[in-house]
C-alpha positions as CSV (number, residue, x, y, z in Angstrom):
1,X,-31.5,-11.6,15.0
2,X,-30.9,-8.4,13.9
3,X,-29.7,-4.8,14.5
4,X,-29.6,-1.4,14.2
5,X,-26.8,1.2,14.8
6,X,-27.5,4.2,15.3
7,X,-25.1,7.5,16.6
8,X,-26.2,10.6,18.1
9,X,-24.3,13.7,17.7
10,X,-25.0,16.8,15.0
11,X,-20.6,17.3,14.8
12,X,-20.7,14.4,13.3
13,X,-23.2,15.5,10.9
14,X,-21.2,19.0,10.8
15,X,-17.9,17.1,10.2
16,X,-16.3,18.4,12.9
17,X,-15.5,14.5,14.4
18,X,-15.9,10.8,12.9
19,X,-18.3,8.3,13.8
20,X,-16.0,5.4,15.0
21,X,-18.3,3.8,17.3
22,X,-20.8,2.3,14.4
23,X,-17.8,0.9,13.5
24,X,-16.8,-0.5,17.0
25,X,-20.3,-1.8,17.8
26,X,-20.8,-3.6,14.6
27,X,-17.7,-5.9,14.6
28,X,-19.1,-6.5,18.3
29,X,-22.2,-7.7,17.6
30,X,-21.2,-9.7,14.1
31,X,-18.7,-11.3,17.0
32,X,-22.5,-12.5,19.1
33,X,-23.7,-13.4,15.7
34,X,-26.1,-10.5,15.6
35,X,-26.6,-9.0,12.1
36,X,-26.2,-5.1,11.7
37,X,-28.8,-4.3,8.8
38,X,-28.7,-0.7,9.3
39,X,-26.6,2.3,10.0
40,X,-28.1,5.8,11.6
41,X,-26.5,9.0,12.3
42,X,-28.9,11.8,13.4
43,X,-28.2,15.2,15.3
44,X,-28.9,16.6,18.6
45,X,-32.6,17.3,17.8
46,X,-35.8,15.7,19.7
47,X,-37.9,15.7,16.8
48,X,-35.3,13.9,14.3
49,X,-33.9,11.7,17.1
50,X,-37.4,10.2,17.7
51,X,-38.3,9.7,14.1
52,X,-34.8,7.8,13.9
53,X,-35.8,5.4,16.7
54,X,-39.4,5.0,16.0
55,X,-38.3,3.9,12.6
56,X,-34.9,2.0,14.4
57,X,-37.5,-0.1,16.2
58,X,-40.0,-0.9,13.7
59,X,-36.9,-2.7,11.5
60,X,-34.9,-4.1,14.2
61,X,-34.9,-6.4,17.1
62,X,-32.2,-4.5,19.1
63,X,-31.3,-1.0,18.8
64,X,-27.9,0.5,20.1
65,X,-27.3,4.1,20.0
66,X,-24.4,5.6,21.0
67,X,-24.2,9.5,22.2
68,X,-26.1,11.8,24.0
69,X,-26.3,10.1,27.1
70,X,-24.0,13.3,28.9
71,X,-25.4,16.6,31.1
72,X,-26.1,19.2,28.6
73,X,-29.1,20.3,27.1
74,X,-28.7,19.0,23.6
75,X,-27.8,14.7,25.2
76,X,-31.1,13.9,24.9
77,X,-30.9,9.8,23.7
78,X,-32.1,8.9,27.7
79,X,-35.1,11.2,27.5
80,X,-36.0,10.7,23.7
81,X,-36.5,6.3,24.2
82,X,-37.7,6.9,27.8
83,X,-40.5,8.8,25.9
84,X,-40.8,6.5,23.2
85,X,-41.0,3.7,25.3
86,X,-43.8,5.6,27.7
87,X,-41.2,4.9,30.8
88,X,-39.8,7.3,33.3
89,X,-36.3,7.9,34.0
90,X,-34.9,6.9,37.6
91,X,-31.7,7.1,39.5
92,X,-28.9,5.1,40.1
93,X,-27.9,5.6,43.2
94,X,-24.2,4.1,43.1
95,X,-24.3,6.1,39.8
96,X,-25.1,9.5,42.0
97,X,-22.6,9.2,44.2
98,X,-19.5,8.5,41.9
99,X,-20.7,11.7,40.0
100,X,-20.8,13.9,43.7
101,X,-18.2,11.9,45.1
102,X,-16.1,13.3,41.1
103,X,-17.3,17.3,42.0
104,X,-16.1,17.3,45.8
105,X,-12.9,15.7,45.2
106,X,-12.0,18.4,42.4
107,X,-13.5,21.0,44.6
108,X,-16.3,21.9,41.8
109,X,-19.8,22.7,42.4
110,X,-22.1,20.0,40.5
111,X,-24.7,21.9,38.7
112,X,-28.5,19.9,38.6
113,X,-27.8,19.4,35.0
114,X,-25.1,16.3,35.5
115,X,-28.3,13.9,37.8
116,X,-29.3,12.9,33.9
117,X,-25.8,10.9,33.5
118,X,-27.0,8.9,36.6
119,X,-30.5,8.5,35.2
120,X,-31.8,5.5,33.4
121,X,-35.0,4.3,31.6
122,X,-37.0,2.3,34.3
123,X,-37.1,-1.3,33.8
124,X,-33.7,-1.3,31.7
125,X,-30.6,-2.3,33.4
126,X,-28.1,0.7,34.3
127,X,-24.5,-0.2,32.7
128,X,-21.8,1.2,34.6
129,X,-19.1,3.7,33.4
130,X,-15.9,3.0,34.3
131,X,-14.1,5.8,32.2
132,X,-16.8,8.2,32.9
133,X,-20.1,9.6,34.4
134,X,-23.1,8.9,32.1
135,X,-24.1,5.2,32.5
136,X,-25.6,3.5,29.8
137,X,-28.7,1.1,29.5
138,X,-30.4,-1.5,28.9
139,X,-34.1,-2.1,27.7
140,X,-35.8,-5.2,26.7
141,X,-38.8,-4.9,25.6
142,X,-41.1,-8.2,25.5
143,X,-42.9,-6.1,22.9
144,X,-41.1,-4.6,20.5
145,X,-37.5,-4.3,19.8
146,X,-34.5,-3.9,22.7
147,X,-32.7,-0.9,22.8
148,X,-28.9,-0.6,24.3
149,X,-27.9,3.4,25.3
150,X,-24.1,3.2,25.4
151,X,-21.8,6.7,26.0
152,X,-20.9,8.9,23.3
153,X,-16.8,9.4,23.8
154,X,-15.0,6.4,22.4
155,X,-12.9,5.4,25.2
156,X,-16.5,5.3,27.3
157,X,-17.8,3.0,24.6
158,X,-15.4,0.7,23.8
159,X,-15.2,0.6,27.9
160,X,-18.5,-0.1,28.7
161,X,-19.2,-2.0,25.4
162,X,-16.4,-4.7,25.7
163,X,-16.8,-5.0,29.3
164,X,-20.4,-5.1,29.7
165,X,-22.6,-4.8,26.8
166,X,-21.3,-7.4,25.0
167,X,-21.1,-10.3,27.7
168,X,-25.0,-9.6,28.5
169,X,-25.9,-9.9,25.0
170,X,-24.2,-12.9,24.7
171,X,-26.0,-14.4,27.7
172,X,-29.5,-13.2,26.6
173,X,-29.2,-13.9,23.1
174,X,-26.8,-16.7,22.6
175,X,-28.5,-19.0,24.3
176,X,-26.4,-22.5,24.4
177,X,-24.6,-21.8,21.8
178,X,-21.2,-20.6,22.5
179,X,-19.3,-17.9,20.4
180,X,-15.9,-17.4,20.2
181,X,-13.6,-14.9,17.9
182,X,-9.9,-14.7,16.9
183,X,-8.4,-11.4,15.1
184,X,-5.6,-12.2,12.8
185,X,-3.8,-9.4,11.7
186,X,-1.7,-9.2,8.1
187,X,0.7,-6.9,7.0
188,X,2.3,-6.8,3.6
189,X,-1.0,-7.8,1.0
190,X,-4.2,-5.8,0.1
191,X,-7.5,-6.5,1.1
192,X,-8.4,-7.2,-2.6
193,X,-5.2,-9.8,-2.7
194,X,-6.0,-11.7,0.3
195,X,-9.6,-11.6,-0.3
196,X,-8.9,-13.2,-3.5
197,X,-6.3,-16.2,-2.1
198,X,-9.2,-17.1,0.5
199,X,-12.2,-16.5,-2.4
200,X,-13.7,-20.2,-2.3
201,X,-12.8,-20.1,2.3
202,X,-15.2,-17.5,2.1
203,X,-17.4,-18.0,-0.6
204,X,-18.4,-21.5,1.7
205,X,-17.9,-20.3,5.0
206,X,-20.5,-21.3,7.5
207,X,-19.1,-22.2,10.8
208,X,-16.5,-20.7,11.7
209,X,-17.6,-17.3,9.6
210,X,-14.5,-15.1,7.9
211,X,-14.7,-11.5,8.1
212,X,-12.3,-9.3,6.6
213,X,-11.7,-5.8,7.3
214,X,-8.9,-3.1,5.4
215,X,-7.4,-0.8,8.2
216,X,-4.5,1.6,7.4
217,X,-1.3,-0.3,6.5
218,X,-3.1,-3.5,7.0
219,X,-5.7,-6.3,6.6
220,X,-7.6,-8.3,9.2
221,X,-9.2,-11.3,9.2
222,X,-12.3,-12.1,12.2
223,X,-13.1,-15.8,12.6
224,X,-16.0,-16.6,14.2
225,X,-16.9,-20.0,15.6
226,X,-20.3,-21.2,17.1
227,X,-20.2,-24.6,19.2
228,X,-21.5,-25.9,22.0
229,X,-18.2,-25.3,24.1
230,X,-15.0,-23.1,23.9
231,X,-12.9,-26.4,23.3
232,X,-15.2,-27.1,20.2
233,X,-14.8,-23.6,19.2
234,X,-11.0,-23.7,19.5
235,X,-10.9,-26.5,17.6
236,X,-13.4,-25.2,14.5
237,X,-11.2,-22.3,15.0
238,X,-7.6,-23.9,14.5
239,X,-8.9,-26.3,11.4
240,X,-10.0,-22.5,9.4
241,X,-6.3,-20.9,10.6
242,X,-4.5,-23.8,9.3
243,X,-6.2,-23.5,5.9
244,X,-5.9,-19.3,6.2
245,X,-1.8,-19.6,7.0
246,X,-1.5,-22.5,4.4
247,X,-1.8,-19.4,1.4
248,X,-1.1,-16.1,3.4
249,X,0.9,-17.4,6.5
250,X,4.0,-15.4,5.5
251,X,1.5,-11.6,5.9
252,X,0.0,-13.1,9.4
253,X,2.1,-10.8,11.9
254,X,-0.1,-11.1,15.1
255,X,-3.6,-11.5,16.6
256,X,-6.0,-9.6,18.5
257,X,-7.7,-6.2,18.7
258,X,-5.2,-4.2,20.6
259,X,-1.9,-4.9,19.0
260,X,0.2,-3.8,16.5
261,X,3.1,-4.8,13.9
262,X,5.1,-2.0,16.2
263,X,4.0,-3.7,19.1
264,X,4.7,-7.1,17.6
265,X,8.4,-6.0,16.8
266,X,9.3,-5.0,19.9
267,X,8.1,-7.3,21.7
268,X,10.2,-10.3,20.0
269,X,13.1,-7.8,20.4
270,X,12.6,-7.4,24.3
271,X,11.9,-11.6,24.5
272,X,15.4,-12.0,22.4
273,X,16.8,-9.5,24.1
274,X,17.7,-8.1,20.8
275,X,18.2,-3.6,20.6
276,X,17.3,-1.4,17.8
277,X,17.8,2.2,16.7
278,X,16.9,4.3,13.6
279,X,17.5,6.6,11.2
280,X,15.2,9.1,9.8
281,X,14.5,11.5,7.0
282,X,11.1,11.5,5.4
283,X,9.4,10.2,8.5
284,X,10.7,12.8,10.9
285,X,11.2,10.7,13.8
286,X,8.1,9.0,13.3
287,X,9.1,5.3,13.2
288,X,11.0,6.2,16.8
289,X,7.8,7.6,18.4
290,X,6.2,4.6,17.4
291,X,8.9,2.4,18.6
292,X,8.8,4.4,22.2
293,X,4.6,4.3,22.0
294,X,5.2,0.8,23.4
295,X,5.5,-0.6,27.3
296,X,8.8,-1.1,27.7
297,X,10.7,0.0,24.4
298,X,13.5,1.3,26.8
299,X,15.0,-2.1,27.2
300,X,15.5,-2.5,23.4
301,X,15.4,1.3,21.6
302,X,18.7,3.1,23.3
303,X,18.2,6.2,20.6
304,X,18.5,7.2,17.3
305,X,19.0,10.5,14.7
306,X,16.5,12.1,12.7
307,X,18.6,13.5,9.7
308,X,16.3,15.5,7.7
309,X,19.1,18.0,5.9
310,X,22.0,16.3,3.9
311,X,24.4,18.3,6.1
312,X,22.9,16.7,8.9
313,X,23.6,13.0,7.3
314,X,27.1,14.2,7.4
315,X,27.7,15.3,10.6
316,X,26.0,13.5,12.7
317,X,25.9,10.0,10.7
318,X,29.6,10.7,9.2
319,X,28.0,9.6,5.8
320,X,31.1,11.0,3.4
321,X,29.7,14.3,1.3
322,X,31.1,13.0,-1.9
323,X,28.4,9.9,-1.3
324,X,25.4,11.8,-1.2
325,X,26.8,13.9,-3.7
326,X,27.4,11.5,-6.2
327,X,24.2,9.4,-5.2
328,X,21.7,11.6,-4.3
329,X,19.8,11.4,-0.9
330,X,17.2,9.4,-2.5
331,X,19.3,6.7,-3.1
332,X,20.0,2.8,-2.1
333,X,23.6,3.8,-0.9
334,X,22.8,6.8,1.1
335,X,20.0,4.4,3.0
336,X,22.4,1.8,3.5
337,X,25.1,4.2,4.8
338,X,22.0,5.6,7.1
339,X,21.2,1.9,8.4
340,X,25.3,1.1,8.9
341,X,26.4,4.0,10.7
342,X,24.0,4.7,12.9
343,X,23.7,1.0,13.9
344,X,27.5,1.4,14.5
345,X,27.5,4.5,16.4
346,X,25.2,3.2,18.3
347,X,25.9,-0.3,18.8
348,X,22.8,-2.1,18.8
349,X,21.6,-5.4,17.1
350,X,19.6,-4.1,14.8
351,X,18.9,-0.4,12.7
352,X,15.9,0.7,10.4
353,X,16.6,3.7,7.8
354,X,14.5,5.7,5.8
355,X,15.2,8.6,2.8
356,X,12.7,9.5,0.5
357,X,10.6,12.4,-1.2
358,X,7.4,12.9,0.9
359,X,5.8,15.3,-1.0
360,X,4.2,16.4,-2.1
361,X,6.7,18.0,-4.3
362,X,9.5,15.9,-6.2
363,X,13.0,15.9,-4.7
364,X,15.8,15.0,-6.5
365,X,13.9,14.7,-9.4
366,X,12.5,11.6,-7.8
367,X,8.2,11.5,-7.5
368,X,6.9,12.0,-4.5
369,X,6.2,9.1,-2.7
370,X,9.5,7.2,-4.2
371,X,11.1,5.9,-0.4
372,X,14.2,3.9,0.0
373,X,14.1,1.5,3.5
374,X,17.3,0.4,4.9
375,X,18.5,-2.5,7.3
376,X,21.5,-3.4,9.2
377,X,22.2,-6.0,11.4
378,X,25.2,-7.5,13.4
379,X,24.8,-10.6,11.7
380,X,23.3,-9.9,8.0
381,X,24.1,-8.3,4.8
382,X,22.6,-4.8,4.8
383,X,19.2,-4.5,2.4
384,X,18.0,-1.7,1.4
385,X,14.3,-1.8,-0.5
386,X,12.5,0.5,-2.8
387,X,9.1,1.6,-2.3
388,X,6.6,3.8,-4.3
389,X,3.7,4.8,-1.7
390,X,1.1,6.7,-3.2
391,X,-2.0,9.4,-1.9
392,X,-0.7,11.8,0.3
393,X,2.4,13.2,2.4
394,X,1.4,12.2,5.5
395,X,-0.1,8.6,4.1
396,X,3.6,8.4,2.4
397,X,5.0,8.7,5.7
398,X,2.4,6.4,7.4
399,X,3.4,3.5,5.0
400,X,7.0,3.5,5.0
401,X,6.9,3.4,8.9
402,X,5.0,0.1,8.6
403,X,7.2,-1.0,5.7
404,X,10.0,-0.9,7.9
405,X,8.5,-2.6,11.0
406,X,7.4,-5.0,8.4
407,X,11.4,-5.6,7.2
408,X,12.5,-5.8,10.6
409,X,9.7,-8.1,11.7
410,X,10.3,-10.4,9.1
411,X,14.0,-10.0,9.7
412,X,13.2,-11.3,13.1
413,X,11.5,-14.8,12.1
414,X,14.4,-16.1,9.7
């Protein structure tokens, strides 16, 4: 079986926002085993939208399209397949209420426009919105191809996808066969790198399937398995993870779509009951923000410094003047210093430090992009690493975050 994506929405075409949902929907479906053969974006215009799914359905046995499913006058993906499909459009009635029930309680008038969120092609199944108004659909058409209408906003999507798109594909298409998924996430090697230490996995997968997707500051690998039970999945699933860590196990940090090396980290910290604290120059304080972006950093992050002027080093930190002096701030002793001091000011188990030229001009006479790391523990020799990051300031910054959750992650299994 295969499908099309296609997303509604002429900002996209404008540039003003990114299509993530293709993306979304198409790791979805590959997990049903459902082949994504084309992609669509087209604008907010009758004409061009029905020439899209006219030419969507000729190709494809299902067609998802995402957008345009909201009150205004240019959401028009309900109306467009209704038409193409020669159905009307009719309420849901639980769907209506939510949306008057959403105006009275704000104390807003609810113009005739926002009925159409509540509104789905007749003889299609009308998806609820949990995060939202607009419900989606879906069509199968004993005909011609299926079509699933799923919200434009991302957090509607993924809502309504994960929750109940997905599960009633699986039970129409699947049939018996069962199809199970497991996300491992790596940290530390390239795309190209892993790709290459898992070439002849790949090159003869079949069941389980491998995936493998670059993301910012990491790689991740999908495994799919197709068996005639979960415990036969698990199993198929466990053999291809074995062979996986035998060659890469030392870059697996974690599993799953909604985690994170940051989340990983302090997580073992709150289990070990293990604290941290930081200190920061390039990155601004952004390696504390995303310490504090996770539930329940306040057991293990008491505080930390961002130190972005020497002086600054010095008073707060006490690093001695004639150090950075001598040294440099973009130096292996001035991130060591960082790492030591504040991990002694502050008394906690473990401290991450980072000093560095961001760019995108030198400093120091040091290229930009040239980032020291440091470590400190209670119970280690401080380390203090090297990095060259390349592209640009912000991407510089991005990375050595990550490199230093990677140290201190890795600090954390020996």
């Amino acid at each position: 079986m295969h499908a099309e994506v296609i997303a509604v929405g002429t900002e996209m075409l404008l540039g003003e926002i990114t299509d993530t949902n293709s993306q979304v929907i198409s790791e979805g479906l590959a997990d049903l085993g459902i082949n994504v053969y084309y992609h669509s974006l087209v604008g907010d215009n009758e004409a061009r939208m029905t020439e899209v799914v006219k030419l969507a359905a000729s190709r494809s046995d299902l067609v998802v399209i995402s957008g345009g499913l909201g009150p205004t006058a240019d959401d028009l993906t309900k109306q467009v397949v209704a038409r193409y499909l020669k159905r009307d459009l009719v309420v849901d009635k639980a769907a209506m209420h939510k949306i008057t029930a959403f105006f009275k309680k704000r104390k807003r008038e609810m113009t005739p426009n926002n009925k159409i969120q509540a509104m789905y092609v007749q003889g299609a199944l009308s998806l609820p919105n949990e995060v939202g108004l607009a419900v989606g659909n879906y069509y199968q058409d004993p005909n011609g191809a299926d079509f699933l209408l799923l919200p434009g906003p991302p957090h509607e999507m993924q809502s309504m996808f994960e929750k109940t798109a997905k599960p009633l594909l699986a039970k129409q298409y699947q049939g018996q066969q069962v199809l199970n998924s497991r996300l491992l996430r790596f940290f530390g090697i390239g795309e190209s790198n892993l790709v290459t230490k898992l070439a002849d996995l790949i090159d003869e997968q079949a069941n389980p399937t491998i995936a493998p997707y670059a993301k910012e500051n990491e790689v991740t690998l999908r495994l799919t398995a197709a068996g005639h039970s979960d415990a036969e999945d698990a199993r198929l699933l466990d053999e291809l993870e074995e062979k996986i860590t035998d060659r890469v196990g030392e870059y697996l940090y974690g599993y799953g779509e909604n985690n994170s090396l940051p989340a990983v980290v302090v997580n073992k910290l709150r289990q070990r009951k293990l604290t941290l604290s930081a200190s920061e120059s390039l990155t601004g304080g952004s390696f504390q923000a995303a310490v504090t972006a996770i539930p329940g950093a306040s057991e293990i992050f008491p505080g930390g410094f961002v130190t972005y002027a020497a002086e600054q080093k010095e008073k707060l930190l006490g690093i001695p003047a004639d150090l950075i002096e001598k040294n440099g701030v973009v130096s292996r002793k001035t991130a060591i210093a960082m790492a030591e001091n504040t991990r002694d000011l502050l008394q906690t188990d473990f401290t991450v430090s980072f000093t560095g030229a961001a760019g995108p001009d030198p400093l120091e006479g040091k290229p930009a992009g040239t980032v020291w790391i440091g470590l400190a523990g209670k119970n280690m020799v401080t380390q203090a690493k090297l990095y060259h990051f390349q592209y640009d300031r912000q991407r510089v910054r991005n990375s050595a975050v990550m490199t230093g959750f990677g140290m201190l992650n890795k600090a954390l299994d020996k």
